[in-house]
N, C-alpha and C positions, 0 to 999 in steps of 0.2 A: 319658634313655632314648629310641630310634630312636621314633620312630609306630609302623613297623611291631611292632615287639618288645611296644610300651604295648597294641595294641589287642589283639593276638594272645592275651596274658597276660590279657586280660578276659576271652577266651573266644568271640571272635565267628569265630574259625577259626586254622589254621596262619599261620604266617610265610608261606605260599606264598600262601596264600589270601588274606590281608590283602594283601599286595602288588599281586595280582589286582583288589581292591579298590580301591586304589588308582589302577590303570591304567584302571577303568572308570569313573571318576571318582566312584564313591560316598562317599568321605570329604572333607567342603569344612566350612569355619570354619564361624561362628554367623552369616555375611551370604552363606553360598551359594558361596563361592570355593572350588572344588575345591585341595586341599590335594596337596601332595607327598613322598612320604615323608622326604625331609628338611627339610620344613619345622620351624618351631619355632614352636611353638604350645602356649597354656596348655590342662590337660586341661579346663577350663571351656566352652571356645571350638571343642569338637571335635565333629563331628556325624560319623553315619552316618546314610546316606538318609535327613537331616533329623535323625534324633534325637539329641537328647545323648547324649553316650559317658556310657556307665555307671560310675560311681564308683570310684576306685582302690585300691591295697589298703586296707584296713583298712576296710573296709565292714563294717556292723551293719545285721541287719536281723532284726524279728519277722514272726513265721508263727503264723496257727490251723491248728494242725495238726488235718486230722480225725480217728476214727478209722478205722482199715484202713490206713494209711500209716506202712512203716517210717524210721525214722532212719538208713537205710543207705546207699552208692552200687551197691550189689551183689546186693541182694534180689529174687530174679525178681519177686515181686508189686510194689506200689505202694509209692513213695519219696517221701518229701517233696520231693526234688528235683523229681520231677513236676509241681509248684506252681508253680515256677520257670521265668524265661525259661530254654530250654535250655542258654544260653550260660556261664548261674552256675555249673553243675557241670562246666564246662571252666574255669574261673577259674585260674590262678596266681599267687600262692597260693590251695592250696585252699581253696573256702567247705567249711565245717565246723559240722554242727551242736555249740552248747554243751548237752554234757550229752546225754541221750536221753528219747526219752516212747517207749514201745513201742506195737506196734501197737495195742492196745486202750485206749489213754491221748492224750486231746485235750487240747487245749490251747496256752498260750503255750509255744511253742520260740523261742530267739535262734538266729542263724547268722551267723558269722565268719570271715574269713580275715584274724584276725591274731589270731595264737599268745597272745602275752603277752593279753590282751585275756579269750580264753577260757579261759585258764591262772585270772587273777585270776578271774572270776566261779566258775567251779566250786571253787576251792580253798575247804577246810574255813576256813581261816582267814579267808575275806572275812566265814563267817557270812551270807549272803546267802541273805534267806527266801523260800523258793517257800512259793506258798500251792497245795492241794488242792484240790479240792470232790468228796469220796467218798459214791455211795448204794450202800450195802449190804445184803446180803440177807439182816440178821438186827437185830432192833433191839440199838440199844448195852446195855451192861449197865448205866453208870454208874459204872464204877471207871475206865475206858478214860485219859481225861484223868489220872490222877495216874501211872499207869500210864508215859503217853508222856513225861510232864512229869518223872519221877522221877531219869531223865539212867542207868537202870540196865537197862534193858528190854536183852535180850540175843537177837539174831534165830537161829535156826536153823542149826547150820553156821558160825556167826561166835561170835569172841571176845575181841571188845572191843565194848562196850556203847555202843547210840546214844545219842546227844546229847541232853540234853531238848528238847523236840515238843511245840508247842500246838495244842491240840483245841479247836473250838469246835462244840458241838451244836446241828444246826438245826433238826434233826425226830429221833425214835426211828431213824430207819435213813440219812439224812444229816449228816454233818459235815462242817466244814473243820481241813484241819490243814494246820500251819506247821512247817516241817521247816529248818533249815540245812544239810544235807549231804545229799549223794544219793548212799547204796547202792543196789545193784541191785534193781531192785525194793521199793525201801525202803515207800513206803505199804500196798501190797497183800502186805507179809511183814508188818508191823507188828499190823494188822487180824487176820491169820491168827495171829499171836500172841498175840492174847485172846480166839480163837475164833468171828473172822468172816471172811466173805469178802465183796472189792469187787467189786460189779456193773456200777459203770462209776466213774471215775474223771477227773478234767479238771482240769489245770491252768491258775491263772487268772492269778496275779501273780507274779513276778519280782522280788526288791528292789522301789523302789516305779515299777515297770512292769506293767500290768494293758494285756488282751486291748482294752477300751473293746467300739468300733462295729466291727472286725475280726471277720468272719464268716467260718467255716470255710472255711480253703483259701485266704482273702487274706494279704498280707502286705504290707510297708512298711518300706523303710529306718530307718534310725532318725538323727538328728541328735543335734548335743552335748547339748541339754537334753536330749533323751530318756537320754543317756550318765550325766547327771549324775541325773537320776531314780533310773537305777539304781540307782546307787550311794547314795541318797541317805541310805540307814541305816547304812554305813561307819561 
């Protein structure tokens, strides 16, 4: 692929604009040598005004999403893309959140721009457990756990029964729970359908990927072991 075409596809501006780049000699190797659009050069070995070019397709990365921050590219308010260098949500292919957390729902979100990649993690059949952590404004009753675990709980409006769900209780009005599939609003319909409602809600783990030292609003690519973590209950 041309320089100009690679860098433009990451997002740092048009074909015009990258070119323009070019011309003013902002794009040089990894020892400073201003580079020319037809050079040939590894994407390792490519800087903008010094920095490493940003990773090529098939990029993973985790985000704490906070709350007040939609999953959208279109939402007049606050977007997780907001997080991000500006340049990701010009990306080619598009970066794409996996999956959605709505606005009142923190937590580990992944983001992707490769299809297959976030095809496999969302689909029912990876089975890939998100973990919860819901405080609610009513204490549990203590049926709730057999309730979700039963594989027959049927949501409102839907007609086909979710999947068994593990509940773990941490106090009278806090639990966690372990879901494999993600209907719309799956945890806060669930809740509602044994007569409670979520007062905040945060997801923390992913397959076996967890938030760690990442504070609200940061984020980090992610590398093969972090890939293979994932996946690691496959």
């Amino acid at each position: 692929m041309k320089l100009v075409k690679l860098i433009a596809n990451l997002g740092y501006g048009s074909r015009k604009q990258v070119a323009a780049m070019f011309r003013a000699g902002m794009v040089t190797d990894a020892q400073g040598e201003v580079l020319y659009a037809d050079d040939q050069v590894a994407h390792a070995d490519i800087r903008i005004e010094g920095e490493p070019l940003d990773p090529p397709a098939g990029l993973l990365l985790m985000l704490h999403k906070p709350v007040g921050y939609t999953c959208s590219t279109k939402d007049p308010g606050r977007i997780v893309y907001d997080l991000l260098p500006p340049r990701f949500r010009l990306r080619s292919p598009m970066l794409s959140t996996v999956g959605r957390l709505d606005r009142d729902t923190s937590g580990l979100l992944l983001m992707t721009d490769d299809g297959a990649l976030l095809h496999r993690i969302v689909s029912p059949k990876t089975h890939l457990p998100k973990v919860y952590e819901a405080t609610l404004a009513h204490e549990l009753r203590g049926d709730e756990a057999g309730v979700f675990a039963s594989g027959t709980l049927l949501l409102e409006s839907e007609t086909t029964p979710l999947a068994p769900a593990q509940l773990e209780v941490v106090s009278p009005r806090t639990a966690h729970l372990t879901l494999t599939e993600g209907r719309y609003h799956q945890v806060r319909r669930m809740f509602a359908a044994v007569g409670n409602h979520v007062e905040s809600l945060h997801r923390s783990r992913i397959g076996g990927l967890a938030l760690g030292e990442l504070a609200p609003g940061q984020w980090r690519l992610l590398d093969e072991a972090d890939r293979e973590r994932l996946f690691a209950r496959d």
